[in-house]
DOMAR-789365 format. One record per atom (N, C-alpha, C, O): residue number from 1; residue in one letter; x, y, z; atom name. Coordinates in Angstrom, 1 decimal. Layout:
residues N
  vopa  nugu       X       Y       Z  kolke
   NUM     a       X       Y       Z     CA
...
END
This chain:
residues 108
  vopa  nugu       X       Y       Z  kolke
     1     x    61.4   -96.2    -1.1      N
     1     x    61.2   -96.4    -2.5     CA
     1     x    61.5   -97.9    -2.8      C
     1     x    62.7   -98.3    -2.7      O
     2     x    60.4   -98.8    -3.2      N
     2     x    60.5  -100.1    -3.6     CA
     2     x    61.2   -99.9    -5.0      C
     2     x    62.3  -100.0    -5.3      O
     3     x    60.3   -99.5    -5.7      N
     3     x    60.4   -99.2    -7.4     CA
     3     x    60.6   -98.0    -7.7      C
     3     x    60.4   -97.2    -6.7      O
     4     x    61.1   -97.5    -8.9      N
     4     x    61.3   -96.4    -9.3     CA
     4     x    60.9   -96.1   -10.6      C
     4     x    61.5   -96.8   -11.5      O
     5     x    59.9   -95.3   -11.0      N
     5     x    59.7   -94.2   -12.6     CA
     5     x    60.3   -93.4   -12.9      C
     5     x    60.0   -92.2   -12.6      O
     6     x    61.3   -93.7   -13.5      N
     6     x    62.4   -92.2   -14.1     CA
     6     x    61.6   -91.3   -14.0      C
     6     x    61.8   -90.5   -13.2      O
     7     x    60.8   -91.2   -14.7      N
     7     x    59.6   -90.0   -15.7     CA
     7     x    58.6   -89.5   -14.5      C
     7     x    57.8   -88.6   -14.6      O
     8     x    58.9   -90.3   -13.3      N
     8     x    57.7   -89.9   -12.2     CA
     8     x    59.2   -89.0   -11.3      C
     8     x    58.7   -88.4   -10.4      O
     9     x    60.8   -88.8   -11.3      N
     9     x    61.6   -88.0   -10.8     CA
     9     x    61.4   -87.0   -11.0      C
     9     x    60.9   -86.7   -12.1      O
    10     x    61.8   -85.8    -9.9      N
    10     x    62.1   -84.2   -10.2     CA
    10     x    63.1   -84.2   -11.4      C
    10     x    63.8   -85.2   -11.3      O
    11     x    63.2   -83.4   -12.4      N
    11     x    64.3   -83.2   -13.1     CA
    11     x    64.5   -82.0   -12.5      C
    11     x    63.8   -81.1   -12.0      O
    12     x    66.1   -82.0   -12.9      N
    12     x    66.6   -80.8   -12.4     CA
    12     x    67.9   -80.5   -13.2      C
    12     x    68.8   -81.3   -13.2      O
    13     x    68.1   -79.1   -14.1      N
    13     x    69.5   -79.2   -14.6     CA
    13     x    70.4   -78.9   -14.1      C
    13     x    70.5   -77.8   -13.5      O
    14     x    71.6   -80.0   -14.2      N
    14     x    72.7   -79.2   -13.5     CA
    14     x    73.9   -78.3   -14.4      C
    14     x    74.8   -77.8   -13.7      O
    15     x    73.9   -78.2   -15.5      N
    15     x    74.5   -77.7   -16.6     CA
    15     x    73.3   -77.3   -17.4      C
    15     x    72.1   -77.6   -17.4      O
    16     x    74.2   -76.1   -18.6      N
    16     x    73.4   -75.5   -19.2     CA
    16     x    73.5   -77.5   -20.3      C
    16     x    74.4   -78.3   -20.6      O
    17     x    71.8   -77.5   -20.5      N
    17     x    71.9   -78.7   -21.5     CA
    17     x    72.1   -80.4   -21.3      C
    17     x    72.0   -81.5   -21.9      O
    18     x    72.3   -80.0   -19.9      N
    18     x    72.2   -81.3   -19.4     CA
    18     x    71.1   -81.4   -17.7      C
    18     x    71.3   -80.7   -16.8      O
    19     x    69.9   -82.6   -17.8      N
    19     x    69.3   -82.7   -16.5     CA
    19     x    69.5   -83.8   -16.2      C
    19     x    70.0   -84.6   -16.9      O
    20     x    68.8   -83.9   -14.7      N
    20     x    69.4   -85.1   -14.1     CA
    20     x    67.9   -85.2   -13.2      C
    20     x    67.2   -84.3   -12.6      O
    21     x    67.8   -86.6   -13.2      N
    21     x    66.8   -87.5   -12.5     CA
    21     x    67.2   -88.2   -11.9      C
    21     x    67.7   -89.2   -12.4      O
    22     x    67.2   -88.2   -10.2      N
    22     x    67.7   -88.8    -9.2     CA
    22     x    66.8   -89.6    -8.0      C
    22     x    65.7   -89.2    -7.6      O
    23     x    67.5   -90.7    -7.5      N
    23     x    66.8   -91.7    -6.9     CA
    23     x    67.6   -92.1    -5.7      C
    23     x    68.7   -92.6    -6.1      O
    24     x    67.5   -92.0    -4.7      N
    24     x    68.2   -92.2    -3.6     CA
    24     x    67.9   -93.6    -2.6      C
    24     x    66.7   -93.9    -2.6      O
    25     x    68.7   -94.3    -1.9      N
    25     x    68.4   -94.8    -1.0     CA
    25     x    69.7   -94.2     0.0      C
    25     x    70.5   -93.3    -0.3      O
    26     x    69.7   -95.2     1.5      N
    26     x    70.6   -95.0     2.6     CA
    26     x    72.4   -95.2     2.1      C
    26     x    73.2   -94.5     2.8      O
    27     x    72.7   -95.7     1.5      N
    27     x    74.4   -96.3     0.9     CA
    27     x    74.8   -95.7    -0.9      C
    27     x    75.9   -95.4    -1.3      O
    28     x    73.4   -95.7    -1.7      N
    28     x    73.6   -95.7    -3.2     CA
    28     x    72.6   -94.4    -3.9      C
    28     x    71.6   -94.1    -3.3      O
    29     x    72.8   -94.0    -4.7      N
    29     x    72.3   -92.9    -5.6     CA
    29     x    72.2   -93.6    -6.9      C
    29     x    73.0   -94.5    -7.3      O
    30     x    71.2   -93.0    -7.6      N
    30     x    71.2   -93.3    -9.2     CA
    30     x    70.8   -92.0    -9.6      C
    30     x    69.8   -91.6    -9.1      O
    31     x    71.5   -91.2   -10.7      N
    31     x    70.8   -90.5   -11.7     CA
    31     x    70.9   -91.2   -13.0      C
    31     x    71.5   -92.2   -13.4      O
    32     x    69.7   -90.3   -13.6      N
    32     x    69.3   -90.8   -14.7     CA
    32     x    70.2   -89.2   -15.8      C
    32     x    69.6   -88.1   -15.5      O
    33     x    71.1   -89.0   -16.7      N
    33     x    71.7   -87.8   -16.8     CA
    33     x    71.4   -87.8   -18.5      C
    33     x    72.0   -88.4   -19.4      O
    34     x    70.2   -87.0   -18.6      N
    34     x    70.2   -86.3   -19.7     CA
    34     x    70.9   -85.2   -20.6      C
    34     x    70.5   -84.0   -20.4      O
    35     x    71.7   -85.3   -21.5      N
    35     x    72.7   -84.7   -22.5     CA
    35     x    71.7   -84.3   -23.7      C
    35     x    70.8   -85.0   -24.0      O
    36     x    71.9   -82.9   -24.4      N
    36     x    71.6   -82.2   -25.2     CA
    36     x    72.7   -82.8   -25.9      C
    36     x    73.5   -83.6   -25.4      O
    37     x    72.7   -82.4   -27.1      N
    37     x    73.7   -82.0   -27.9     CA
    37     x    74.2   -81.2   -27.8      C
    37     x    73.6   -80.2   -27.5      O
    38     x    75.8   -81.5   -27.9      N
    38     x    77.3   -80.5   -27.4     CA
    38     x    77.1   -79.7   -26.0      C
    38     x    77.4   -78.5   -25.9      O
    39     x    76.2   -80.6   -24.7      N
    39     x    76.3   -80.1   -23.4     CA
    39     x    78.0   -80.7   -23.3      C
    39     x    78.5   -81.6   -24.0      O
    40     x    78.5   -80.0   -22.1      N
    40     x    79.2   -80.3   -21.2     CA
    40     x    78.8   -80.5   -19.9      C
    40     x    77.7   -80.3   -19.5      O
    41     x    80.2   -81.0   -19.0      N
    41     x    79.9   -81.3   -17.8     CA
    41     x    81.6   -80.9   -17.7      C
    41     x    82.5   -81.7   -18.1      O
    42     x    81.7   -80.0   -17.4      N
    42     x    83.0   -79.6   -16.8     CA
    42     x    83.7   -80.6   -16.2      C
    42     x    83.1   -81.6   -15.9      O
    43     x    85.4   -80.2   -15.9      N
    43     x    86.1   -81.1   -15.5     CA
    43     x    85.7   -80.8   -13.8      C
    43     x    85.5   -79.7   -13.3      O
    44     x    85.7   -82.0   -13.1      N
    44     x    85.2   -81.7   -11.8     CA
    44     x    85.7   -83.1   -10.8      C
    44     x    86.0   -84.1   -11.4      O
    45     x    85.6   -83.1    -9.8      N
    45     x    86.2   -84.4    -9.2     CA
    45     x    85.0   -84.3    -7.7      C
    45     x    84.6   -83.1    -7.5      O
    46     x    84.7   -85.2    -6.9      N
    46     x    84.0   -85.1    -6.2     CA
    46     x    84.3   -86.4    -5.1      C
    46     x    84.5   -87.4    -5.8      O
    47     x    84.3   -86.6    -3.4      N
    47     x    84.1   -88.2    -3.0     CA
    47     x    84.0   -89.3    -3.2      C
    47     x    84.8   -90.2    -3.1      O
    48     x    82.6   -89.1    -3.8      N
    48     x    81.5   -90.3    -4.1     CA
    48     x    82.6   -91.0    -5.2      C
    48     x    83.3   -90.5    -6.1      O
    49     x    82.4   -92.9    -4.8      N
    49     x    82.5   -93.5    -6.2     CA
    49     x    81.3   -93.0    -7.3      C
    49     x    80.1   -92.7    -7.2      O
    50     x    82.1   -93.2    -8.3      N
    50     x    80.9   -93.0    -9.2     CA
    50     x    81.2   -94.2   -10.5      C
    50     x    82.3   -94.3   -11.0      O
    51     x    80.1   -94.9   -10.9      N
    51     x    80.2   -96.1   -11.7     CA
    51     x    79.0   -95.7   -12.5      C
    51     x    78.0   -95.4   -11.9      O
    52     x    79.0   -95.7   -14.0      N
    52     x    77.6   -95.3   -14.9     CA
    52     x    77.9   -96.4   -16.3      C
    52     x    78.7   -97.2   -16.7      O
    53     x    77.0   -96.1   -16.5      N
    53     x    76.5   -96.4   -18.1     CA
    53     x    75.4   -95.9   -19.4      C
    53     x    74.2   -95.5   -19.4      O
    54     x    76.4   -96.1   -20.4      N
    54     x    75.7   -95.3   -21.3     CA
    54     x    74.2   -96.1   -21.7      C
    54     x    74.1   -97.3   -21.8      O
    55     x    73.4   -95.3   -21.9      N
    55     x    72.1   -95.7   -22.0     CA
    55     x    71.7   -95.5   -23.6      C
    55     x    71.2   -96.6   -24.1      O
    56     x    71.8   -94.5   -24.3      N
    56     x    71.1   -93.9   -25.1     CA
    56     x    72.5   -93.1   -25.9      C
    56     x    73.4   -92.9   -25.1      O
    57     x    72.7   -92.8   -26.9      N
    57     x    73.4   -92.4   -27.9     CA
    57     x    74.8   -92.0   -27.1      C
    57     x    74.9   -92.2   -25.9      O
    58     x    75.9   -91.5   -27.8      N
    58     x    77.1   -91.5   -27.3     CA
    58     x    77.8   -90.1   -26.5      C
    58     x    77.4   -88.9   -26.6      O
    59     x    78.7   -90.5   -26.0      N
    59     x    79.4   -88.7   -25.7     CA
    59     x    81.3   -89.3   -25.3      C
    59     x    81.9   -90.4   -25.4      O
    60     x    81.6   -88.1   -25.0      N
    60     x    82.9   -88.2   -24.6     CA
    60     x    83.4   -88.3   -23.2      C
    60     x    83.1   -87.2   -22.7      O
    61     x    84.0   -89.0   -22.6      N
    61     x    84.1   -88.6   -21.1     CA
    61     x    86.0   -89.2   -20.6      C
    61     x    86.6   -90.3   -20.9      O
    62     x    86.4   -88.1   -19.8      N
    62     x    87.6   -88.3   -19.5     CA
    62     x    87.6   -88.7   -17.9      C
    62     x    86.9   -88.2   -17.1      O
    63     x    88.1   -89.2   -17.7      N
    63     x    88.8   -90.1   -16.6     CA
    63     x    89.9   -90.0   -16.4      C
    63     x    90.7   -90.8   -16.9      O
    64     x    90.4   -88.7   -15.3      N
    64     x    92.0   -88.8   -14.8     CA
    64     x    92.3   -88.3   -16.1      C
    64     x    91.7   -87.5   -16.7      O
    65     x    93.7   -89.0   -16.6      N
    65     x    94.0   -88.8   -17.8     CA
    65     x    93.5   -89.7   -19.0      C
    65     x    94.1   -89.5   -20.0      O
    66     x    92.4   -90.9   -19.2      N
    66     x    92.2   -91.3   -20.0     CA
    66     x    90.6   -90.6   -20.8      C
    66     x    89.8   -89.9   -20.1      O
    67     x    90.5   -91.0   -21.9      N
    67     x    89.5   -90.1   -22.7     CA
    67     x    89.0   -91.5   -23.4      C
    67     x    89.6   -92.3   -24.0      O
    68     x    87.5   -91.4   -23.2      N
    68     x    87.0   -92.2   -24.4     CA
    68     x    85.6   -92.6   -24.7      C
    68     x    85.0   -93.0   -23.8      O
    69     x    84.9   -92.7   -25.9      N
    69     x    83.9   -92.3   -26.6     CA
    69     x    83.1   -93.2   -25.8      C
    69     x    83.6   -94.3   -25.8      O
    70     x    82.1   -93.1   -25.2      N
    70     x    81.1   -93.8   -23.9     CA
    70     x    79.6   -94.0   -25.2      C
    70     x    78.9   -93.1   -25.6      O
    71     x    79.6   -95.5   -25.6      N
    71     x    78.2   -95.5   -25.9     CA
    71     x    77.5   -96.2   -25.5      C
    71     x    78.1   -96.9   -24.5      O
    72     x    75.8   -96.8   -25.9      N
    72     x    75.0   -97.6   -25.3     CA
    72     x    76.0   -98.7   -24.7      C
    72     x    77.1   -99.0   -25.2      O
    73     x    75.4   -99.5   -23.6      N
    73     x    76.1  -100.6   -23.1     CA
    73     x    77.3  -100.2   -22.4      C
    73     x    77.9  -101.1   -21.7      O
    74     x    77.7   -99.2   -22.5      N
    74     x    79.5   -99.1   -22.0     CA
    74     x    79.3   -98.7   -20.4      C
    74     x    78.6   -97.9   -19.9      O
    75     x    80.5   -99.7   -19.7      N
    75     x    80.3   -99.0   -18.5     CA
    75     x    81.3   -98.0   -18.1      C
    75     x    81.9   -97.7   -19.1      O
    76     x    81.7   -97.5   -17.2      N
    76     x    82.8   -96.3   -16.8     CA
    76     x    82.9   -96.6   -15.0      C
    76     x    81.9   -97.0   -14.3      O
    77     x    84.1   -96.1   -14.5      N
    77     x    84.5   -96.2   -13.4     CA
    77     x    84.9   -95.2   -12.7      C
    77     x    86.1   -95.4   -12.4      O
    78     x    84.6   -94.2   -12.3      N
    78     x    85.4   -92.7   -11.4     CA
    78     x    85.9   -93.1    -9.7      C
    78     x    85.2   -93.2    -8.7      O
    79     x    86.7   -93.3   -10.0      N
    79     x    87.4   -93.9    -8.2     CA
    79     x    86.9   -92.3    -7.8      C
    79     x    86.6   -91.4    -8.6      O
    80     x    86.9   -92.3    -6.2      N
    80     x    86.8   -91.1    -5.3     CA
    80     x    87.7   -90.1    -5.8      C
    80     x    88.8   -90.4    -6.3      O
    81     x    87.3   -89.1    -5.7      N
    81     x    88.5   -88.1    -5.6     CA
    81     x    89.2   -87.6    -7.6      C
    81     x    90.3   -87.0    -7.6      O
    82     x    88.7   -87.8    -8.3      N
    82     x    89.5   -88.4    -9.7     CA
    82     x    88.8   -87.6   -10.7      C
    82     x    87.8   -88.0   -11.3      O
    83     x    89.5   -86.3   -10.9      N
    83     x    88.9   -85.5   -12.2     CA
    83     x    88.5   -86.1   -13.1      C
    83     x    89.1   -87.0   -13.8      O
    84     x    87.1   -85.6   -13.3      N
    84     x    86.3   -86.4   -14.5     CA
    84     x    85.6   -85.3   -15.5      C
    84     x    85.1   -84.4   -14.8      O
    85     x    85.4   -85.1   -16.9      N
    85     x    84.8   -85.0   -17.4     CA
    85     x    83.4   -85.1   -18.7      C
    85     x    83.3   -86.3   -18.9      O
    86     x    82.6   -84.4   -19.4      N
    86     x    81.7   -85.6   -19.8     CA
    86     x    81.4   -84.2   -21.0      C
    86     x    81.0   -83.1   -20.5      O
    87     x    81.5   -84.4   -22.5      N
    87     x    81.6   -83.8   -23.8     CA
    87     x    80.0   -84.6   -24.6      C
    87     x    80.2   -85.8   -24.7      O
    88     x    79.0   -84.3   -24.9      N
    88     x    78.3   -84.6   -25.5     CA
    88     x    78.3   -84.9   -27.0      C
    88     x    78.6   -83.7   -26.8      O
    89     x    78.3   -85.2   -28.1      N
    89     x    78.1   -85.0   -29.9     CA
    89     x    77.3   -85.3   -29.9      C
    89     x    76.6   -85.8   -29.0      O
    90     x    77.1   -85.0   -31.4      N
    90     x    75.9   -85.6   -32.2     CA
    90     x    74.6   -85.3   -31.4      C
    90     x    74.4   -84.3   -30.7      O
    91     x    73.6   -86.7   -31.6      N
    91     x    71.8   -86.0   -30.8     CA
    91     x    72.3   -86.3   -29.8      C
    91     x    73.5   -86.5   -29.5      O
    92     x    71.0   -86.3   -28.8      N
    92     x    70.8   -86.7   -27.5     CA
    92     x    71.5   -87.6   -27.1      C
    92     x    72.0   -88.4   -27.9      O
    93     x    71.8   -87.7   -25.3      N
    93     x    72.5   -88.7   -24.8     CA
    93     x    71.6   -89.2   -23.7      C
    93     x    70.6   -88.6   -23.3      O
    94     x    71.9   -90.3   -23.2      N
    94     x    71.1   -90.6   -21.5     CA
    94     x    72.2   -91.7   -21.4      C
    94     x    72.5   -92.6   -22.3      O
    95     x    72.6   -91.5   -19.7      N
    95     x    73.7   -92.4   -19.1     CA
    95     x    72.8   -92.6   -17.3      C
    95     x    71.8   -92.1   -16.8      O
    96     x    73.4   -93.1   -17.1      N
    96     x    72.8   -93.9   -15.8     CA
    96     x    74.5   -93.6   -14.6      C
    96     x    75.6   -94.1   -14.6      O
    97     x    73.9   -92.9   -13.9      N
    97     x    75.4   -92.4   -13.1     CA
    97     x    74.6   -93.4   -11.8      C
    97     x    73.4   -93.5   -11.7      O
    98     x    75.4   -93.9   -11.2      N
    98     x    75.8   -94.4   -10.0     CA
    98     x    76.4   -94.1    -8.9      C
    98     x    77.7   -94.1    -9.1      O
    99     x    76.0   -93.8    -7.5      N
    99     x    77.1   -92.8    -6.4     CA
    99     x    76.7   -93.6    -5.5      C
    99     x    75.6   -94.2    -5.4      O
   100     x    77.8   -93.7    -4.5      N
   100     x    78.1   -94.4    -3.6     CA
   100     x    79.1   -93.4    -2.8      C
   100     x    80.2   -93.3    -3.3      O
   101     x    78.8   -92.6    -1.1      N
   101     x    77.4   -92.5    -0.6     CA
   101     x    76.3   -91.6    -1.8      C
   101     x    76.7   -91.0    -2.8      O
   102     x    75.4   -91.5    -1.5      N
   102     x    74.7   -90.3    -2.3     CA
   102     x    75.0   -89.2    -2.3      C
   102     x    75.5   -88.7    -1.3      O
   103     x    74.7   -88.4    -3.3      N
   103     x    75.7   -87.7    -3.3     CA
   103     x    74.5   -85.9    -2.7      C
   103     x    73.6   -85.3    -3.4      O
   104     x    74.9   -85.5    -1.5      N
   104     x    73.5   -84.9    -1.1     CA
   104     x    73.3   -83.6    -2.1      C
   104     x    72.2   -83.2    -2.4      O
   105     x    74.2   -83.1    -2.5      N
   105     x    74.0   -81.8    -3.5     CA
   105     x    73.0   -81.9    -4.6      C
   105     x    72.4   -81.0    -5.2      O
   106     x    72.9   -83.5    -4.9      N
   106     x    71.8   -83.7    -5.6     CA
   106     x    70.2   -84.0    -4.8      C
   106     x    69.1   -84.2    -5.3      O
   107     x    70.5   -84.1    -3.9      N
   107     x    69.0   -84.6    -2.9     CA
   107     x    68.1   -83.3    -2.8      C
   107     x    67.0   -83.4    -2.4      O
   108     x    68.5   -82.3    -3.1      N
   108     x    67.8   -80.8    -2.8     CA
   108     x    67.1   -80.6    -3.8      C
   108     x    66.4   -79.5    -3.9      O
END
């Protein structure tokens, strides 16, 4: 993959209310994570670094023990290993997740 079309990705949901559009190479992953209003993303921790940014309207997301309102422009940092969660409001959201290796659960 030289280039990528979000809109030309499989979507696939991984929560009731939230999908996800993913792009892979050999070292890095990108999803593209679409939020409904008042989806969740359970508290969950996984390997992969994971580094995102908000794209599109706001949500809530916790990190370890810190909590805080994630909007357009904002970036976020999940070290390996480091319970995270992610609370939607208001309308629609879209964030830009980043994984480092890829993360294969999503390659299927």
């Amino acid at each position: 993959m030289g280039f990528i079309e979000k809109d030309s990705l499989r979507e696939r949901e991984l929560a009731p209310g939230v999908r996800i559009r993913v792009a892979w190479g050999e070292k890095t992953m990108i999803s593209f994570v679409h939020l409904s209003p008042d989806a969740v993303i359970p508290t969950h921790r996984h390997p992969h670094e994971q580094m995102g940014m908000g794209l599109e309207g706001e949500f809530e997301m916790i990190i370890g023990d810190v909590k805080r309102t994630v909007k357009k422009g904002d970036a976020y940092l999940v070290p390996s290993n480091v319970e995270h969660s992610v609370r939607n409001y208001g309308g629609p959201s879209l964030a830009l997740d980043i994984f480092s290796p890829p993360r294969e659960d999503y390659m299927s």
